[in-house]
MIGUDO-924385 format. One record per atom (N, C-alpha, C): residue number from 1; residue in one letter; x, y, z. Coordinates in pm, 1 decimal, always signed. Example, Ala and Ser with C-alpha at 12.3 -4.5 7.8 and 13.67 -1.06 7.14 Angstrom:
// residues 2
{site 1 "A" {+1319.0 -569.0 +780.0}},
{site 1 "A" {+1230.0 -450.0 +780.0}},
{site 1 "A" {+1320.0 -330.0 +780.0}},
{site 2 "S" {+1285.0 -225.0 +708.0}},
{site 2 "S" {+1367.0 -106.0 +714.0}},
{site 2 "S" {+1290.0 +3.0 +787.0}},
//
This chain:
// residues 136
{site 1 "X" {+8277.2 +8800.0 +14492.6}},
{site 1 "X" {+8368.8 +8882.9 +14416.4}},
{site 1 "X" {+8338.7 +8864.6 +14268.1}},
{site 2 "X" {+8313.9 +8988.6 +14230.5}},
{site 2 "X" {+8278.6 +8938.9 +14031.1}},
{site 2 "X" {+8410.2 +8944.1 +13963.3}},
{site 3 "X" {+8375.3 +8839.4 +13866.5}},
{site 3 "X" {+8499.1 +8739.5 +13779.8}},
{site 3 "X" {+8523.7 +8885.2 +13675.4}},
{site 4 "X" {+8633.7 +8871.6 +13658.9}},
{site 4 "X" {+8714.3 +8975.9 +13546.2}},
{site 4 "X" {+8694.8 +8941.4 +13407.8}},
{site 5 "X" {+8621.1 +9015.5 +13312.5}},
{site 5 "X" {+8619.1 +8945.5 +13176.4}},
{site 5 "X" {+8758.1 +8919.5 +13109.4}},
{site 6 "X" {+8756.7 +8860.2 +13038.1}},
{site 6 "X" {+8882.7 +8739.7 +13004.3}},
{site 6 "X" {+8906.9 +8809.7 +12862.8}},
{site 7 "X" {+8902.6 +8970.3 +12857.4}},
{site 7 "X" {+8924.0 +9026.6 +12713.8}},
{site 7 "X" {+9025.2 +9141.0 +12751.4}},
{site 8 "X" {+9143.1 +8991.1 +12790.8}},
{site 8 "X" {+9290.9 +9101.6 +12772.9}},
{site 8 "X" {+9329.1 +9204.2 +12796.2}},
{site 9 "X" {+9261.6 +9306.7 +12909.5}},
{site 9 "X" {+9286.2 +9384.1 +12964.9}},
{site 9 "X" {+9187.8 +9478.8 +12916.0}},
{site 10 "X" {+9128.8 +9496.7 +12787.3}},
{site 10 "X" {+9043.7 +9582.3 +12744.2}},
{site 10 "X" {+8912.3 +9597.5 +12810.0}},
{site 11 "X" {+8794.8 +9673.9 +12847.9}},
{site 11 "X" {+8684.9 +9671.4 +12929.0}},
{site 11 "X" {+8610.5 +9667.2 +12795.2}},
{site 12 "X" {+8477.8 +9611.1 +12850.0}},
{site 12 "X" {+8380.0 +9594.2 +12760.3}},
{site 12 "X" {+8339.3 +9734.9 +12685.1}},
{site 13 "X" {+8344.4 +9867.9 +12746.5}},
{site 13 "X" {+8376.7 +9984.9 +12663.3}},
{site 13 "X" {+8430.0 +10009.0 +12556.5}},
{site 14 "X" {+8583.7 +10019.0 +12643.3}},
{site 14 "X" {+8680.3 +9996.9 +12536.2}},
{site 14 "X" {+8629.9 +9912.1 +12397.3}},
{site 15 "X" {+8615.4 +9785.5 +12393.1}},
{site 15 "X" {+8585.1 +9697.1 +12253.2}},
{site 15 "X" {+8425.0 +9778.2 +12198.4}},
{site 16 "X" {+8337.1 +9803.0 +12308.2}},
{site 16 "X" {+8269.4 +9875.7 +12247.9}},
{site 16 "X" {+8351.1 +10024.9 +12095.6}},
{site 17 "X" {+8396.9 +10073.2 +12234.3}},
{site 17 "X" {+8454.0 +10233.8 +12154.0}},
{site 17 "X" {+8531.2 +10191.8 +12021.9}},
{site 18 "X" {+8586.0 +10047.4 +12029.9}},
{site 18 "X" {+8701.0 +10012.2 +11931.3}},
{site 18 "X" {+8618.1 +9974.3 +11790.0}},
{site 19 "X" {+8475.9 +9901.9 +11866.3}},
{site 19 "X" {+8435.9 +9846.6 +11761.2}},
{site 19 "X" {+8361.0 +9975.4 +11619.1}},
{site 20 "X" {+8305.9 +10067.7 +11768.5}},
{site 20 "X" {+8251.3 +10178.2 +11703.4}},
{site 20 "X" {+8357.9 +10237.0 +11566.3}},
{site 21 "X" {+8504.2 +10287.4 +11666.3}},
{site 21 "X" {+8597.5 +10313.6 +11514.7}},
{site 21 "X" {+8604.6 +10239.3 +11397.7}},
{site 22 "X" {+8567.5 +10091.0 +11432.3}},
{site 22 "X" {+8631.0 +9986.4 +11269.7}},
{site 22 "X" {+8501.9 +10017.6 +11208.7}},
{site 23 "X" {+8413.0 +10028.9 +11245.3}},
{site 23 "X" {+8279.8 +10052.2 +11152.4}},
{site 23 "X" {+8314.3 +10181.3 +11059.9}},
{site 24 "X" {+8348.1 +10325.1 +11157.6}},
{site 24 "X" {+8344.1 +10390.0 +11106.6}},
{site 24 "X" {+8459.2 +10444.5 +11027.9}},
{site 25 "X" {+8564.4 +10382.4 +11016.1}},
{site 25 "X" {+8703.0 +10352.3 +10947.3}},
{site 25 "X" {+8656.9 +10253.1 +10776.8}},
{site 26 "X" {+8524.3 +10180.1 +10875.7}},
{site 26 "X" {+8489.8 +10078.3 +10780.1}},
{site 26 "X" {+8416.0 +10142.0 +10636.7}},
{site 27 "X" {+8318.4 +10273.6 +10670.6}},
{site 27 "X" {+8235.9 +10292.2 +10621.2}},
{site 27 "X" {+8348.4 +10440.3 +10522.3}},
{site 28 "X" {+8358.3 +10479.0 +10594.2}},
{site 28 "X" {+8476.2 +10604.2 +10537.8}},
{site 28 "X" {+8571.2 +10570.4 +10424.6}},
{site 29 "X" {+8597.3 +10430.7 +10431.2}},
{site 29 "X" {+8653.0 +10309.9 +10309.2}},
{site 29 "X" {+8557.0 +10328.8 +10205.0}},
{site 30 "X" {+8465.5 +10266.9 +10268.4}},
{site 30 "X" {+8345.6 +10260.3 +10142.4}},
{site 30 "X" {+8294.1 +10313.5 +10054.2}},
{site 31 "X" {+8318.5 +10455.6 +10111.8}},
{site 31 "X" {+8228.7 +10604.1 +10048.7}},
{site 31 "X" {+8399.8 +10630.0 +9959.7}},
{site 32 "X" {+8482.9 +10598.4 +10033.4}},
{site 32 "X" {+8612.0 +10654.6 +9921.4}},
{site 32 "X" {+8632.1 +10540.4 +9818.1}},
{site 33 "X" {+8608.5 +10446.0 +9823.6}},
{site 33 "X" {+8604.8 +10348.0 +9726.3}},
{site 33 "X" {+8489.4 +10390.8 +9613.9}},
{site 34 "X" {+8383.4 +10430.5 +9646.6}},
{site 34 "X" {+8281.9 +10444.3 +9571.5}},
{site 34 "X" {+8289.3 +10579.6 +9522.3}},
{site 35 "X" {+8374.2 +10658.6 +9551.3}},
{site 35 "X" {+8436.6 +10784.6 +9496.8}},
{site 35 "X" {+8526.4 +10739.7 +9365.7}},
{site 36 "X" {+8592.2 +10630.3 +9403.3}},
{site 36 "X" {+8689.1 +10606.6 +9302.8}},
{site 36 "X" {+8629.0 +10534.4 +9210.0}},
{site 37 "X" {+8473.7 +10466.8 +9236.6}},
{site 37 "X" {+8447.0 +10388.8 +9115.4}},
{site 37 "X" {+8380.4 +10497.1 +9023.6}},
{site 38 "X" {+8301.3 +10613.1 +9121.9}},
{site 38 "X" {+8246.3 +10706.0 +9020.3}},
{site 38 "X" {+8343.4 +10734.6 +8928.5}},
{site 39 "X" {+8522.2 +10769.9 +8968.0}},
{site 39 "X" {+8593.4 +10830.2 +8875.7}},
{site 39 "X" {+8618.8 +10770.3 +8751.0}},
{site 40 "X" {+8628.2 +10635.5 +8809.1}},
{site 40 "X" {+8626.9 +10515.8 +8720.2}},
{site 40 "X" {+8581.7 +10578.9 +8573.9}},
{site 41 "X" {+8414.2 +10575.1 +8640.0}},
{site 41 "X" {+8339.7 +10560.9 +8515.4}},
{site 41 "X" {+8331.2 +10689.2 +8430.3}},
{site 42 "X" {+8316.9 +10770.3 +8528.7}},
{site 42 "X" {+8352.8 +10893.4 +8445.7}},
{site 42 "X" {+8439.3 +10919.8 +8321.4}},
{site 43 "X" {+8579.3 +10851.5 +8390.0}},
{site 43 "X" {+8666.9 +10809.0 +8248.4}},
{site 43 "X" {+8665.5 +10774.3 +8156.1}},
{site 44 "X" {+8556.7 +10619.3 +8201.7}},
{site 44 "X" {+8548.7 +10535.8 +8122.4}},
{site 44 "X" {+8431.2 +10610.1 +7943.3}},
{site 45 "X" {+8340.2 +10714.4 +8029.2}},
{site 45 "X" {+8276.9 +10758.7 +7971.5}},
{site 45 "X" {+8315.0 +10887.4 +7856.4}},
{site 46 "X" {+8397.3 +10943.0 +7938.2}},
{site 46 "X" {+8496.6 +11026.9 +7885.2}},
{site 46 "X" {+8552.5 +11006.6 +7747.0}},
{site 47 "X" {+8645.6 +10848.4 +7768.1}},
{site 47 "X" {+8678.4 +10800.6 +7631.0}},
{site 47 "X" {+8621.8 +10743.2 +7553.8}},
{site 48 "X" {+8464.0 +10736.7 +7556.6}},
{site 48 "X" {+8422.7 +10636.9 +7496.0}},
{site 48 "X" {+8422.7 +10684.6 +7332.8}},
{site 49 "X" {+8473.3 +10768.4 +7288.4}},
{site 49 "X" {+8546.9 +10834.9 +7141.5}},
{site 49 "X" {+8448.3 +10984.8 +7127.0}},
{site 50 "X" {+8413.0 +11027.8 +7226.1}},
{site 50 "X" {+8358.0 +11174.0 +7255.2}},
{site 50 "X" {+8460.1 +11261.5 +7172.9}},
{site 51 "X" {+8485.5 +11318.0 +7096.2}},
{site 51 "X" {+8584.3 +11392.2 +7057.7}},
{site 51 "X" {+8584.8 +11531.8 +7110.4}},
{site 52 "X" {+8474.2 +11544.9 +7218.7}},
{site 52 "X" {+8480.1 +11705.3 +7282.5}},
{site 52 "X" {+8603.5 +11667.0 +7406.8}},
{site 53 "X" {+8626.7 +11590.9 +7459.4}},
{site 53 "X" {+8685.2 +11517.0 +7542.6}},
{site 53 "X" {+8828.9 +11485.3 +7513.3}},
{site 54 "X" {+8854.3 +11445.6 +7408.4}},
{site 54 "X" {+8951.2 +11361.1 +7363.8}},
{site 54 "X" {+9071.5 +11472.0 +7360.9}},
{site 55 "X" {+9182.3 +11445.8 +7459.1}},
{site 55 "X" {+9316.6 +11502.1 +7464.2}},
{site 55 "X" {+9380.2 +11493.7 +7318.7}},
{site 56 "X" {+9428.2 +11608.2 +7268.7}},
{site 56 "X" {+9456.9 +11601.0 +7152.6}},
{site 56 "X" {+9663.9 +11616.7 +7146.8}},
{site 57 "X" {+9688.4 +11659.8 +7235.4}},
{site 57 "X" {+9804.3 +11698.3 +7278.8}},
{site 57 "X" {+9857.5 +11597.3 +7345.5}},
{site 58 "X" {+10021.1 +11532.1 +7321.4}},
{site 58 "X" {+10040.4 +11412.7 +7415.8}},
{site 58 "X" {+10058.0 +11453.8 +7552.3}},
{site 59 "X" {+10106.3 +11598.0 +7589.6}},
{site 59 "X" {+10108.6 +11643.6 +7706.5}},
{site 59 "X" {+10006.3 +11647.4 +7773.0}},
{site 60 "X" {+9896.5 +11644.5 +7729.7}},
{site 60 "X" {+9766.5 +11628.4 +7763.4}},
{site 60 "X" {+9722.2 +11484.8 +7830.0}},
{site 61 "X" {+9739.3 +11404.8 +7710.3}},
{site 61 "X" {+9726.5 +11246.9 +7702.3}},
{site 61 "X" {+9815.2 +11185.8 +7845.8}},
{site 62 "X" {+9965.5 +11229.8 +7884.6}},
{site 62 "X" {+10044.7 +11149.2 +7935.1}},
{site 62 "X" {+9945.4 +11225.6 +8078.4}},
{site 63 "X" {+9923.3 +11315.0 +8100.1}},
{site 63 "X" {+9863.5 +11423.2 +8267.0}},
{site 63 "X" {+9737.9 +11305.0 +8255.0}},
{site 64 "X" {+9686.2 +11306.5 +8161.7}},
{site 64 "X" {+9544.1 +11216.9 +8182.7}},
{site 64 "X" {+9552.4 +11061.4 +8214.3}},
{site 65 "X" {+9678.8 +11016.4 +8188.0}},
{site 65 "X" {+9745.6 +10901.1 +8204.7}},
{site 65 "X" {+9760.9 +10877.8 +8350.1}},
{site 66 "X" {+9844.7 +10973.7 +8366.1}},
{site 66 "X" {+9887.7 +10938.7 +8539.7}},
{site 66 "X" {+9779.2 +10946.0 +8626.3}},
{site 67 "X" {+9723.6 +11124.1 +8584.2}},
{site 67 "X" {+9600.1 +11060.7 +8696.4}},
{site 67 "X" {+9470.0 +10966.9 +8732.8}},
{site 68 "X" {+9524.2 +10892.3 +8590.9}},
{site 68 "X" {+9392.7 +10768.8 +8642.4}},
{site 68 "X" {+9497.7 +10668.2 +8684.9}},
{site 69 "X" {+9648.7 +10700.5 +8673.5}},
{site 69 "X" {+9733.8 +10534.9 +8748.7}},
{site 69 "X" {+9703.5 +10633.4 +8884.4}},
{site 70 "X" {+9712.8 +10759.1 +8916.0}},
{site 70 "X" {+9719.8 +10748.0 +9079.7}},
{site 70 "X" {+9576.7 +10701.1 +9139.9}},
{site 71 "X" {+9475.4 +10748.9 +9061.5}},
{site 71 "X" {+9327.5 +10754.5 +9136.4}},
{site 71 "X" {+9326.2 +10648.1 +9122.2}},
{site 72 "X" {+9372.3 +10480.7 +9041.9}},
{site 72 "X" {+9391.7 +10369.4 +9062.1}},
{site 72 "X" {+9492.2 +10303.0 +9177.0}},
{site 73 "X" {+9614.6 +10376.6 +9194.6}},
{site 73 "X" {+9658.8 +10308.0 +9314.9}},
{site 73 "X" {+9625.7 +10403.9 +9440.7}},
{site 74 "X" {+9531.0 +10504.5 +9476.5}},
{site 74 "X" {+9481.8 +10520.9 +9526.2}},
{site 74 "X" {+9382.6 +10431.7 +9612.9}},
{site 75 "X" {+9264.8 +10357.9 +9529.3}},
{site 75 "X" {+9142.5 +10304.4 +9476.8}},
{site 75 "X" {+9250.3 +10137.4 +9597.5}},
{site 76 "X" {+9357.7 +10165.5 +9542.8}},
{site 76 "X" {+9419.7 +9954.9 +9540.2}},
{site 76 "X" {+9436.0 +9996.2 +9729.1}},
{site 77 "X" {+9513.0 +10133.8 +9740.6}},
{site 77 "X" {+9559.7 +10100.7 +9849.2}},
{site 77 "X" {+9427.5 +10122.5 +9931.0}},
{site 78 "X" {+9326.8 +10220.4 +9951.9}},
{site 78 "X" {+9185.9 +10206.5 +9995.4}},
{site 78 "X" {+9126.5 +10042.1 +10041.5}},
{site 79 "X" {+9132.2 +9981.1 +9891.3}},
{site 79 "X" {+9100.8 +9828.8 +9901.7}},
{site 79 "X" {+9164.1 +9761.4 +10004.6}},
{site 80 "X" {+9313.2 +9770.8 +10020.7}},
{site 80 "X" {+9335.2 +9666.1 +10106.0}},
{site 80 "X" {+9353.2 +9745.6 +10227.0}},
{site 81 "X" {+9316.3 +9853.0 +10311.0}},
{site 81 "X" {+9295.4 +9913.4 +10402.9}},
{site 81 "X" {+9158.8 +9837.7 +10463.3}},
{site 82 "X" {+9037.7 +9879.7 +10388.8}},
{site 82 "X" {+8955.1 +9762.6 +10367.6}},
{site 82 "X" {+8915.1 +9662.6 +10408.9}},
{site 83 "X" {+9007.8 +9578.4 +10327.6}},
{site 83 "X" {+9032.9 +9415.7 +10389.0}},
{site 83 "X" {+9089.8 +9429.3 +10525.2}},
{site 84 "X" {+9205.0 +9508.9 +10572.5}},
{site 84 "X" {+9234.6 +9525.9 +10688.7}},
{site 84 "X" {+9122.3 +9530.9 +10790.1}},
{site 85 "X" {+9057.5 +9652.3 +10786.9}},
{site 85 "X" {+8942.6 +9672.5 +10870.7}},
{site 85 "X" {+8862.5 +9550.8 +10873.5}},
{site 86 "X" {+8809.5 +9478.5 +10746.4}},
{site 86 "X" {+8697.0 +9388.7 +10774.2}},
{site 86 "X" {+8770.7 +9264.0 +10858.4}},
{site 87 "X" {+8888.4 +9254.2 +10830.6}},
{site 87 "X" {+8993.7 +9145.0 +10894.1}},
{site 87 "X" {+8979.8 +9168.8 +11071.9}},
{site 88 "X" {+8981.4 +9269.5 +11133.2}},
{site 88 "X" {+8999.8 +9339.0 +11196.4}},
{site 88 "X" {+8819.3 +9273.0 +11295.3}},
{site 89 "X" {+8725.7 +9372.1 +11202.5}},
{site 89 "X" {+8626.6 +9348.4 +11240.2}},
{site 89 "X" {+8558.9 +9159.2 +11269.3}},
{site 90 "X" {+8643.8 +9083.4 +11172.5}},
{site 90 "X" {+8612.1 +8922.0 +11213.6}},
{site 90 "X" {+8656.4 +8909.8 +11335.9}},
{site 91 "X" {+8782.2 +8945.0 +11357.5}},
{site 91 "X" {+8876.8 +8886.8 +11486.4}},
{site 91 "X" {+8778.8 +8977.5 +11601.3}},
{site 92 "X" {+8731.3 +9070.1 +11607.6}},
{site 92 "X" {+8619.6 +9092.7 +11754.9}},
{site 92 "X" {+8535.7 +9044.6 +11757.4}},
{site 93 "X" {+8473.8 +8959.7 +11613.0}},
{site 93 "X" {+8345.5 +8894.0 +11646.4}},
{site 93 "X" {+8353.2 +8758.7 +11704.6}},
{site 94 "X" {+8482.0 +8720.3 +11603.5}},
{site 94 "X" {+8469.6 +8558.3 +11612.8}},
{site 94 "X" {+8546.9 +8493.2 +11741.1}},
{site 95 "X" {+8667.2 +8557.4 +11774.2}},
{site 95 "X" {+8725.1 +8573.0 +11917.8}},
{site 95 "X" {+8789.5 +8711.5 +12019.9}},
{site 96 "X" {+8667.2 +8769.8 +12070.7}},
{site 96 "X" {+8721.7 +8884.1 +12088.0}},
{site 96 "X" {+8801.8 +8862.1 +12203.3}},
{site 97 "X" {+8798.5 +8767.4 +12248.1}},
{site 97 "X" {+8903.2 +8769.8 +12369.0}},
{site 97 "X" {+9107.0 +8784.5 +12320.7}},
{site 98 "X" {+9057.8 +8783.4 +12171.0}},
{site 98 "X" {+9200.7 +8759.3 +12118.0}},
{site 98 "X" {+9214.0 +8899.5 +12032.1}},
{site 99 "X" {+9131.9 +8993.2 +12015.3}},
{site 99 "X" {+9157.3 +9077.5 +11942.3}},
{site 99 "X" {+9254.6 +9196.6 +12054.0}},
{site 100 "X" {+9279.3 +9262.6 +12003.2}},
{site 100 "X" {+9414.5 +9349.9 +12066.5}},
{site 100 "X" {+9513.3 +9294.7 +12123.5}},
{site 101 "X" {+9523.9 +9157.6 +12094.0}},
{site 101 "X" {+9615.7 +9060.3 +12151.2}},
{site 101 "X" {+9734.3 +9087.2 +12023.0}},
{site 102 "X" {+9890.1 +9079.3 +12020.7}},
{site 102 "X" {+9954.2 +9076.6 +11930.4}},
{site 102 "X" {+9967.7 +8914.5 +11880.2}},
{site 103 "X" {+9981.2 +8913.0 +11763.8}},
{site 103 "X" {+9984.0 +8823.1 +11701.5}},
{site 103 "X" {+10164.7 +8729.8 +11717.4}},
{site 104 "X" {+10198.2 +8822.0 +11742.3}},
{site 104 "X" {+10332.2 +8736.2 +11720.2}},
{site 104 "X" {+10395.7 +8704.5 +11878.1}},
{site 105 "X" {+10388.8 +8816.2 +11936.1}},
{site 105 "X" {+10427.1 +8796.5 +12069.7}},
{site 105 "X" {+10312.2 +8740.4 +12213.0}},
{site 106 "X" {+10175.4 +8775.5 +12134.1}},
{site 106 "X" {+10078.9 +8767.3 +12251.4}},
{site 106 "X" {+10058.8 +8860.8 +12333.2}},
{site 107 "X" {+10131.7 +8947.3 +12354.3}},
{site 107 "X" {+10124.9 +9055.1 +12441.4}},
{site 107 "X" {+10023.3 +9162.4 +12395.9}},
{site 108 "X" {+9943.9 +9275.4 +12514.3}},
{site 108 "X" {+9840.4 +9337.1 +12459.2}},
{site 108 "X" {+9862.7 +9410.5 +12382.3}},
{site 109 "X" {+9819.5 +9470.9 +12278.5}},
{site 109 "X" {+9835.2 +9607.1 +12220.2}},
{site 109 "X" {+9774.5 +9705.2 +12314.0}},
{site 110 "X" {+9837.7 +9815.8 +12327.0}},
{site 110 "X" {+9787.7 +9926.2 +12375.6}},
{site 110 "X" {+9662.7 +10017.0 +12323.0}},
{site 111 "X" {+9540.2 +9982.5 +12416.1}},
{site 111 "X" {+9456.8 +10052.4 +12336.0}},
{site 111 "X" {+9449.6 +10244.9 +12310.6}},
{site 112 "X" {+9510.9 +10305.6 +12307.1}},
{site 112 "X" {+9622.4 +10396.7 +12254.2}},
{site 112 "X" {+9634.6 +10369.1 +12105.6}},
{site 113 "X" {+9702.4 +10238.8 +12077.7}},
{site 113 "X" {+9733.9 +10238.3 +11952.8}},
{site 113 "X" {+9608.1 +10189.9 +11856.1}},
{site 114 "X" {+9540.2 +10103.3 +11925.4}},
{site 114 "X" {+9356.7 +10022.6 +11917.4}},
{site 114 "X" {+9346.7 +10188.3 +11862.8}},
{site 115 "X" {+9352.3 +10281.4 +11911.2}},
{site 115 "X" {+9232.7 +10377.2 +11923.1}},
{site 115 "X" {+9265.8 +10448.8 +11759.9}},
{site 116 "X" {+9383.8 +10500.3 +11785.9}},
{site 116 "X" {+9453.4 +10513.9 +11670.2}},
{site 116 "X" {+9440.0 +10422.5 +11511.8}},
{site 117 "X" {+9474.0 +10325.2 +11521.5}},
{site 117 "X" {+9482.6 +10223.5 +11442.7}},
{site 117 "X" {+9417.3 +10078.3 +11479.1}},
{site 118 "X" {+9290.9 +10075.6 +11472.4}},
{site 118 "X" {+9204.3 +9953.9 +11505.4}},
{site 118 "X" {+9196.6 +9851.4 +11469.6}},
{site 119 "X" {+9301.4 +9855.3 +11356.0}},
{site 119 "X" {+9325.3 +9737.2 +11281.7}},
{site 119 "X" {+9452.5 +9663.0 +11314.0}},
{site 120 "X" {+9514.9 +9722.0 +11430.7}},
{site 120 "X" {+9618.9 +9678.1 +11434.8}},
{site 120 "X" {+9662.3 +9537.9 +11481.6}},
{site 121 "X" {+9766.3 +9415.4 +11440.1}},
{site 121 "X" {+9730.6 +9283.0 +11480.8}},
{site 121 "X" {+9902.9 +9280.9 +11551.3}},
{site 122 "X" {+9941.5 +9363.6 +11554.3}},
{site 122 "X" {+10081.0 +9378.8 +11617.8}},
{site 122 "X" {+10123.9 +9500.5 +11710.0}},
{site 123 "X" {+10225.1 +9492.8 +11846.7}},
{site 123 "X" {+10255.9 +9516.1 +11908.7}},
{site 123 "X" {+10312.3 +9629.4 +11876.1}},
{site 124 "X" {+10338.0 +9741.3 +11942.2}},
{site 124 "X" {+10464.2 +9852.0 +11869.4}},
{site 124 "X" {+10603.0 +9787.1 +11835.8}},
{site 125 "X" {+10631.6 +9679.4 +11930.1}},
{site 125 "X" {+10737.8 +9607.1 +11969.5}},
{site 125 "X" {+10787.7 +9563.0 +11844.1}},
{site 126 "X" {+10699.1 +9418.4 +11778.2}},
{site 126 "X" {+10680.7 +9336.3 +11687.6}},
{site 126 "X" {+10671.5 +9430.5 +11579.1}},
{site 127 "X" {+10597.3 +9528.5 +11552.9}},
{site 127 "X" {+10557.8 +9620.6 +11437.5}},
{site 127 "X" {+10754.3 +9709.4 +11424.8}},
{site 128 "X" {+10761.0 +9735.7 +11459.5}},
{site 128 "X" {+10860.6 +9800.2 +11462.1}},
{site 128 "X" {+11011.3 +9670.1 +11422.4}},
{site 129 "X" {+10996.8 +9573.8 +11497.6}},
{site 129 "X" {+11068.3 +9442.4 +11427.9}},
{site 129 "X" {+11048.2 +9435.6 +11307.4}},
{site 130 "X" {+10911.0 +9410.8 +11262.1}},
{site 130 "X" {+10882.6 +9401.5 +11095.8}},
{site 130 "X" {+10924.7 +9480.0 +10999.5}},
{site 131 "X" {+10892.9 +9595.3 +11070.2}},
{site 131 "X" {+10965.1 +9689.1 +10987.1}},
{site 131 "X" {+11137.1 +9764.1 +10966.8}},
{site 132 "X" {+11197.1 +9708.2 +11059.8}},
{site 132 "X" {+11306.9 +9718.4 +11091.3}},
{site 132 "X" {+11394.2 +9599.0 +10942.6}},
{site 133 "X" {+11296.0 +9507.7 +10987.6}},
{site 133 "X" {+11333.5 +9351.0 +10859.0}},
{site 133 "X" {+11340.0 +9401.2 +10748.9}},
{site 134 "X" {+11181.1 +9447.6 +10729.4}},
{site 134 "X" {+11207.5 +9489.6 +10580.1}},
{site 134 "X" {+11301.8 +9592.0 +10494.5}},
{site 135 "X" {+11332.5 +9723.6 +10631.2}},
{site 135 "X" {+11456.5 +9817.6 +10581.7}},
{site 135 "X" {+11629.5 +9723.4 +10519.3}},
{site 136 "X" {+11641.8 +9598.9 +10569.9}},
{site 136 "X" {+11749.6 +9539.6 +10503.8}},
{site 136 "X" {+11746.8 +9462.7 +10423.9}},
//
């Protein structure tokens, strides 16, 4: 009788198919991060006292303001999406028998939600607890 692999209900597919998404979750990060550094610089180049450039109007100045705070917290939340994924991607290498495992309860994650969200280290159960906490 052949022995059942010991990866939590998931088939070696499955972590295949899962792993395939964090790469490509991984890489889709990357290219938008590197979108945001082009904007970066663009800016940066923009002001460097170009006066063809230079907002002369504060209504001008404050629009040019915000949209480098959004394309910056844009850029932040990208980053730690990111870290998520690469976080994500350690835990299948280093113990995949524990990845889609929930962290708090132990119980599997549904790969449903794996498929969806590959980064996920919590249960709907637990996830929904957490967030329930933080609403009070």
């Amino acid at each position: 009788m052949p022995t059942k692999s010991k990866t939590k209900g998931l088939t070696k597919k499955q972590l295949q198919h899962l792993e395939k998404r964090l790469h490509e979750e991984r890489n889709r990060v990357m290219k938008e991060l590197g979108y945001y550094g082009e904007s970066f610089n663009a800016s940066l180049q923009a002001s460097d006292g170009d006066l063809s450039s230079y907002s002369f109007h504060m209504a001008d100045q404050g629009t040019d303001a915000m949209e480098q705070e959004k394309a910056f917290l844009f850029a932040s939340q990208e980053g730690r999406y990111f870290w998520h994924v690469n976080e994500a991607l350690r835990r299948l290498y280093a113990t995949p028998e524990k990845y889609g495992k929930c962290e708090q309860c132990g119980e599997d994650i549904g790969f449903d939600r794996l498929d969806a969200l590959p980064h996920a280290r919590l249960c709907i159960r637990c996830k929904a607890k957490e967030e329930d906490g933080k609403r009070r």
